[in-house]
C-alpha positions in Angstrom: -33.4 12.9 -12.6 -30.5 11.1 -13.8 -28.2 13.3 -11.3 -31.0 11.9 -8.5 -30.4 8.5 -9.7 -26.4 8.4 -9.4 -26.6 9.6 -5.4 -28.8 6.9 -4.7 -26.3 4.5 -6.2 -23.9 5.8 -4.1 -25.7 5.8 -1.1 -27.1 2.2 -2.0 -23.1 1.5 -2.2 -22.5 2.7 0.9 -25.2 0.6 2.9 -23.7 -2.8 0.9 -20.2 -2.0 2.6 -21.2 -0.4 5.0 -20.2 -3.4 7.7 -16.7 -2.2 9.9 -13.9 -5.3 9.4 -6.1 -2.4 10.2 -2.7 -0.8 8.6 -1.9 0.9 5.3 0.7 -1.3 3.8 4.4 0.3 2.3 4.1 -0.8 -1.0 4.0 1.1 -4.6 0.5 -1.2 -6.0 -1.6 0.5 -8.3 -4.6 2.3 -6.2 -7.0 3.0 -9.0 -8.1 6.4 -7.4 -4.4 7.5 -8.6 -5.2 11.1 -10.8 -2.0 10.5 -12.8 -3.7 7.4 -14.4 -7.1 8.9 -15.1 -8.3 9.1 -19.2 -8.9 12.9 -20.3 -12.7 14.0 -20.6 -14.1 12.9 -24.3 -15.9 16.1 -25.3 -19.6 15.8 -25.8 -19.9 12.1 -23.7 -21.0 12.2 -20.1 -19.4 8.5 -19.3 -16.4 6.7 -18.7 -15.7 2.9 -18.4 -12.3 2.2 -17.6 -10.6 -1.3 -17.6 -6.8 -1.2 -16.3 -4.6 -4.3 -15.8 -0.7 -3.7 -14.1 2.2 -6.4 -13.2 4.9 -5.6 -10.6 8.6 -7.4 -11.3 12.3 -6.3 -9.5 11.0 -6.1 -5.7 13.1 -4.1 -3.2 12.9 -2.8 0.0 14.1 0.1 1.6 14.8 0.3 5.3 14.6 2.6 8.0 18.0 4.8 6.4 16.8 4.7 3.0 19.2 2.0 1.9 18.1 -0.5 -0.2 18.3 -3.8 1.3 16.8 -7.5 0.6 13.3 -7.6 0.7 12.9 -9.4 3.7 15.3 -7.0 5.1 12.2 -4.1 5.4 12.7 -3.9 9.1 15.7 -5.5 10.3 18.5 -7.1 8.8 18.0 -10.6 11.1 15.2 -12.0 13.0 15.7 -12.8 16.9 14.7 -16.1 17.8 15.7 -15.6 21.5 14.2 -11.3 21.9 11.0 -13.4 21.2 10.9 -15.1 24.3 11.3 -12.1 26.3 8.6 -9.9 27.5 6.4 -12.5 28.7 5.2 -12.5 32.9 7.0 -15.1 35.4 5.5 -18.7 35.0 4.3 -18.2 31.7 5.5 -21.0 29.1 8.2 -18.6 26.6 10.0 -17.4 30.0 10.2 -20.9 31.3 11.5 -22.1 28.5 14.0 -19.1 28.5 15.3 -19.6 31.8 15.4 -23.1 32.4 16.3 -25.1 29.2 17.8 -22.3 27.2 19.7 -21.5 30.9 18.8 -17.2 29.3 21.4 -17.1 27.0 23.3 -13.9 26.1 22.4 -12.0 22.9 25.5 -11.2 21.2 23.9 -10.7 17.7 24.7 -13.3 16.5 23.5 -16.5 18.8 19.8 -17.5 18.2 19.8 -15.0 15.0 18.5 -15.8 11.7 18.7 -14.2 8.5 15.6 -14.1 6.2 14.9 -14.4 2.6 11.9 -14.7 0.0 10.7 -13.9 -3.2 8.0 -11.7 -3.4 5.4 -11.9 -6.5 3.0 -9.4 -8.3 1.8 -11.2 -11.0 -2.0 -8.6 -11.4 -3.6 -6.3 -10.1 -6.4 -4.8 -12.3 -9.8 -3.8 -12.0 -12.2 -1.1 -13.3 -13.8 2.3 -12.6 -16.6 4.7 -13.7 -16.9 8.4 -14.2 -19.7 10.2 -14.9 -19.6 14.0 -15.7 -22.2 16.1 -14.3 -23.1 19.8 -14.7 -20.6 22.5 -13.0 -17.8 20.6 -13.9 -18.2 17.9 -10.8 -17.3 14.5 -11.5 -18.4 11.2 -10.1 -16.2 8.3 -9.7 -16.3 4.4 -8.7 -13.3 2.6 -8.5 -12.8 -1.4 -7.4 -9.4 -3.3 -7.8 -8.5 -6.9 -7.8 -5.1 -8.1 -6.6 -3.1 -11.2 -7.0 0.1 -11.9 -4.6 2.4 -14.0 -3.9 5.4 -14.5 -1.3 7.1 -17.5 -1.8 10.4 -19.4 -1.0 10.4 -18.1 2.8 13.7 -19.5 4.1 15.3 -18.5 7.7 18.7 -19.2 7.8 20.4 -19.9 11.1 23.7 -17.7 12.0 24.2 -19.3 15.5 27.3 -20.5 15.6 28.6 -23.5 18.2 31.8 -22.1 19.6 30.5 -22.3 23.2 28.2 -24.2 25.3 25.4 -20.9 24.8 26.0 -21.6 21.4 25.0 -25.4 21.3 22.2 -25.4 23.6 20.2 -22.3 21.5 21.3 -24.4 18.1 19.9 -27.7 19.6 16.9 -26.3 21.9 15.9 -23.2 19.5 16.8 -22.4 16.5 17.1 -26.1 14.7 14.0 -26.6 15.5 12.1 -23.4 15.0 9.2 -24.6 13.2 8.6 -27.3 16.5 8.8 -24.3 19.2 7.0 -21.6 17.0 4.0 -24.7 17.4 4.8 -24.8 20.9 4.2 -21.4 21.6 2.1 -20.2 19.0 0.6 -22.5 16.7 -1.0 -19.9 14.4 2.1 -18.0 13.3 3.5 -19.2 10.8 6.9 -18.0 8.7 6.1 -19.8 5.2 5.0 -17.9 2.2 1.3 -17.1 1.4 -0.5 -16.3 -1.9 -3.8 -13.8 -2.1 -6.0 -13.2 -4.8 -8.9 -11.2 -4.0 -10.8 -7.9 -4.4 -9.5 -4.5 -2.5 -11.5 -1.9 -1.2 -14.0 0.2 -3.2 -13.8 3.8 -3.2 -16.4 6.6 -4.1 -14.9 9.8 -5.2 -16.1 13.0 -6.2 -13.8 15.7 -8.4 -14.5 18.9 -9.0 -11.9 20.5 -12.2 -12.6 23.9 -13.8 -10.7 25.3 -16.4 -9.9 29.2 -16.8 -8.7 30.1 -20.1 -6.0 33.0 -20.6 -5.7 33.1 -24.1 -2.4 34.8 -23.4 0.3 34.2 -26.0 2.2 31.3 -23.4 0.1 30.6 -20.7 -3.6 29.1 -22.9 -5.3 27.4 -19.5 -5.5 27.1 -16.1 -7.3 24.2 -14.5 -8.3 24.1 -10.3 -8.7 20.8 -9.0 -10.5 19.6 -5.5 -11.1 16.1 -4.8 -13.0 14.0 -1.6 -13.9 10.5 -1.4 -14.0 7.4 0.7 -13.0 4.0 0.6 -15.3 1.5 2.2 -13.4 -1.8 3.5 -14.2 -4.6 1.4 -10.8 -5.8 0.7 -8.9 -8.4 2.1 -7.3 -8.0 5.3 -3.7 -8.5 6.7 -3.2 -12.0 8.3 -1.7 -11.6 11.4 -0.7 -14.7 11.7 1.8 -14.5 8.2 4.9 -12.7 8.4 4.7 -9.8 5.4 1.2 -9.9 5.3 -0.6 -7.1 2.7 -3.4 -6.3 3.0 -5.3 -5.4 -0.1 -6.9 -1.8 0.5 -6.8 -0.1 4.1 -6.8 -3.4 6.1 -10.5 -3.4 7.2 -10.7 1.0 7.8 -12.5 3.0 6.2 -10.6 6.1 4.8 -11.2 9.3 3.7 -9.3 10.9 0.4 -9.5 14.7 0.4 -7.2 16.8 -1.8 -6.3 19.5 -5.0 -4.1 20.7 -7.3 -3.2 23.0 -10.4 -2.6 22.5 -13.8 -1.2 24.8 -16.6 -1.3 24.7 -20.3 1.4 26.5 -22.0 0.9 26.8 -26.2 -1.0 24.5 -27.2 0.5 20.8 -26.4 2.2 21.6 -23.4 1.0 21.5 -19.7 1.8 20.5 -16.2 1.3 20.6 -12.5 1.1 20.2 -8.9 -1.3 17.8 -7.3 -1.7 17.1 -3.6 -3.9 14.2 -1.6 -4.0 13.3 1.9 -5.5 10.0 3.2 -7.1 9.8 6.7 -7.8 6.0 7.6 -10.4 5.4 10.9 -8.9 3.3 13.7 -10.5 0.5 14.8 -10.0 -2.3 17.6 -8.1 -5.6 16.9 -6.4 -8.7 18.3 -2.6 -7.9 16.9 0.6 -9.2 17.0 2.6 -6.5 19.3 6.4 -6.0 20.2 6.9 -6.8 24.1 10.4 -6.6 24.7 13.4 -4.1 22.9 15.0 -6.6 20.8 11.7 -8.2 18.8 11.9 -8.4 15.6 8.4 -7.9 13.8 8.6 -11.5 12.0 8.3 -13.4 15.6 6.2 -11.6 17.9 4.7 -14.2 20.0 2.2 -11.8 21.7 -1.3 -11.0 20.8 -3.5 -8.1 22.3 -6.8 -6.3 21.7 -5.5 -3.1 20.7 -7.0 0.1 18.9 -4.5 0.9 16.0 -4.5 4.9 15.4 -3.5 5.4 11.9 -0.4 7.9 10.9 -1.5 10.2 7.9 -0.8 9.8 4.4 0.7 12.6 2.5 0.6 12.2 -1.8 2.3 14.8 -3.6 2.4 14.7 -7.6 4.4 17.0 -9.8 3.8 16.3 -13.8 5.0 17.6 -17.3 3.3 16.3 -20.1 3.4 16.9 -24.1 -0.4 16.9 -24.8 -2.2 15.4 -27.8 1.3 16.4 -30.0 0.8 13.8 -32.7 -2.9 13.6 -33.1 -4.1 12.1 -30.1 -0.8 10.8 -28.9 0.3 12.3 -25.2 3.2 11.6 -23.2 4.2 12.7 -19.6 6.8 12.3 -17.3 5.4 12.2 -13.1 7.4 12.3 -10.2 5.5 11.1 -7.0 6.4 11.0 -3.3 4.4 9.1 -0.3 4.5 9.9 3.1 2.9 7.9 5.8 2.6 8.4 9.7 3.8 7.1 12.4 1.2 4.3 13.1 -0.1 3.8 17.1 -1.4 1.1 18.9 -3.6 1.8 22.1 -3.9 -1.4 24.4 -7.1 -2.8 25.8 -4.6 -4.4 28.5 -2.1 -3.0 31.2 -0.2 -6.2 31.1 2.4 -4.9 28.2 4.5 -1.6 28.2 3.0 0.9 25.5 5.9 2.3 24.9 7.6 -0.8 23.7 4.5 -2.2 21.6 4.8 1.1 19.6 8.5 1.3 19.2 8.2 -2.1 16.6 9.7 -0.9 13.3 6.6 -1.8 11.4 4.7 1.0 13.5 7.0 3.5 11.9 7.3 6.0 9.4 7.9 5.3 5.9 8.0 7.2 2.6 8.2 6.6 -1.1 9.9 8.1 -4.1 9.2 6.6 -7.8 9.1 8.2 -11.3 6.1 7.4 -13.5 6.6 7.5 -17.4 2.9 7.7 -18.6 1.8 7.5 -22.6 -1.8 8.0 -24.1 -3.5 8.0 -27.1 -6.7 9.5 -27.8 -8.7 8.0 -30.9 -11.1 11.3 -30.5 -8.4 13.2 -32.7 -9.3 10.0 -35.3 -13.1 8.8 -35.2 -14.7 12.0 -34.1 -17.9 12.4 -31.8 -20.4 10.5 -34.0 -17.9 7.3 -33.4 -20.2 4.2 -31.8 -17.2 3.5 -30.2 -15.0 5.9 -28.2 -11.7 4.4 -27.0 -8.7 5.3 -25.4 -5.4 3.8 -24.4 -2.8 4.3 -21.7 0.7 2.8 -20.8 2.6 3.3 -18.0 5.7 2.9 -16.2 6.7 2.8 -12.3 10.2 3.3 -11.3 10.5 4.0 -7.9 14.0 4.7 -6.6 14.1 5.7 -3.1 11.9 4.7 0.1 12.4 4.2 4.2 10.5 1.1 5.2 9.0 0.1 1.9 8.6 -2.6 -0.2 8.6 -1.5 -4.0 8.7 -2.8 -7.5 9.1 -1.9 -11.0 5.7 -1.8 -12.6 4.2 -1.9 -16.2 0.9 -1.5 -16.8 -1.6 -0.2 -19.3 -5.6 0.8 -19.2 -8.7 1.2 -22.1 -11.3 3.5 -21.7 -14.8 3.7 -23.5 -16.8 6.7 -23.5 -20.4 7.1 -24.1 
């Protein structure tokens, strides 16, 4: 009955978010679904209540050669004020403008350039999630997080020089008066900063772990784990209209989480392992920001189609020691984690724009992530026992992540408490 009762929840869930809103952001925030955060099983309980709070400081990003560069740097080092004129058909306002005040002006580099910079905040993201343990070792899970961000300080410096008349006329007609022409043009896109706080998107998850003791005089345990849920899109979505826009979740897709991994116990307070997950996000149809001409920079595309976005897929890959439960219920681990994420495709609803260059923008692109995870827990099982009223258990964390391509990451702390019952 009770088992009955939990798969109508979920399927009550699912009707509630069930309404379609569309890109996986590059950044390291916590997604609570993450198996190197979860609390241990509390023998003899069948629930888990988990509360988990995290605060992200020391951003970076990481462009398309790994190096790490200012954090509006993520896609280029400058932004082309003049590239995002170009592209447009004859007669229309931007080439107009191009040809007969700015008199099409030469791109050197340098003219009609700016360079970016910004502070980017992370002040919370925390949230909650529920576990229940059913019969043949199957596991169900609800997970919902809440985010708070903040970029801030937005400043585009101008690098046009005036050494020749090209130079004065861009400076005059262009780039001192950005703000003015991006109204012109495009009154919706703006380059100031933005702050979010808001919910991301919920995710169902169902585990399956079985453990197959040895009792060999090294090797005690060996757990199997398997993994499938889905993420429903009830978090808020990238503004297209803000430069750096994050989305909080999967940007108005669903997704799919499907994955497994191996764990080993050696003696008694020693174990680690391999874990692998893969993310499959559902495309869906759009008006976006696209690149129309080679030189665009992502921060000032002026162009807007309907396009269906076909997501790349997202590769998770986990490798963990940990000394378990070695001072009473104290544990400590050390994780090393690597992203991958897909080339990104956008299919036009219009033959007015080259496909080829909408999907070169760097944005569109690969990216990757590399960070180390420093993980401590304490489980107060070893202390109160299993006739406790209360059942907690603490965890502490720490992010380092120390190589990307196209990435925005930050140093995190964080911690969680988990009841049982």
């Amino acid at each position: 009955m009770k088992l009955q009762k939990i798969f109508f929840l979920m399927l009550l869930l699912t009707n509630m978010v069930g309404q379609l809103a569309a890109s996986i952001f590059p950044i390291n925030i916590f997604r609570p679904w993450d198996i190197n955060l979860e609390s241990d099983y509390w023998c003899d309980t069948n629930n888990q209540l988990m509360f988990y709070a995290e605060h992200g400081f020391d951003p970076r990003s990481y462009n398309g050669r790994h190096h790490k560069v200012p954090l509006m740097d993520i896609w280029q080092p400058t932004q082309n004020a003049i590239a995002m004129l170009k592209g447009f058909p004859a007669g229309s306002p931007e080439t107009d403008f191009l040809i007969n005040v700015l008199d099409d002006p030469t791109d050197n580099g340098i003219r009609g350039h700016f360079r970016v910079t910004g502070e980017f905040d992370l002040p919370l993201s925390a949230g909650f999630a529920a576990r229940f343990f059913l019969p043949h070792d199957f596991i169900i899970n609800f997970y919902l997080p809440i985010y708070s961000m903040r970029l801030k300080n937005v400043h585009f410096a101008d690098l046009t020089p005036q050494q020749t008349n090209e130079d004065i006329i861009v400076k005059e007609e262009l780039t001192d008066q950005l703000t003015t022409r991006l109204a012109q043009f495009d009154s919706q896109l703006t380059i100031s900063g933005w702050k979010r706080t808001g919910v991301g998107d919920f995710t169902s998850l169902v585990e399956w772990k079985r453990d197959l003791p040895q009792g060999k005089k090294y090797l005690k345990n060996v757990q199997l784990l398997g993994r499938f849920g889905v993420t429903f899109p009830i978090g808020l979505k990238k503004n297209e209209d803000e430069i750096l826009s994050i989305p909080f979740g999967f940007d108005g897709s669903f997704g799919m989480i499907f994955g497994g991994g191996i764990q080993l116990n050696w003696f008694h307070h020693l174990r680690g392992g391999f874990e692998v997950e893969f993310w499959h996000l559902f495309g869906n149809t759009r008006n976006r920001r696209i690149k129309i001409a080679p030189e665009q920079t992502d921060f000032l595309f002026l162009a807007k189609a309907n396009a269906f976005k076909d997501f790349g897929f997202t590769q998770v890959f986990n490798l963990y020691l940990q000394a378990y439960r070695f001072a009473n219920g104290l544990s400590v681990a050390a994780i090393y984690q690597y992203m991958k994420h897909g080339d990104d495709k956008l299919a036009l609803g219009t033959n007015e724009f080259s496909p080829t260059l909408v999907n070169s923008a760097e944005s569109l692109q690969e990216w990757t992530m590399h960070q180390l995870i420093l993980k401590g827990d304490y489980d107060m099982q070893c202390d109160l026992g299993n006739c406790s009223w209360l059942k907690p258990q603490f965890s502490f964390w720490l992010k380092f992540p120390f190589n990307g391509k196209r990435a925005l990451m930050l140093t995190m702390v964080g911690g969680s408490v988990t009841f049982n019952f």
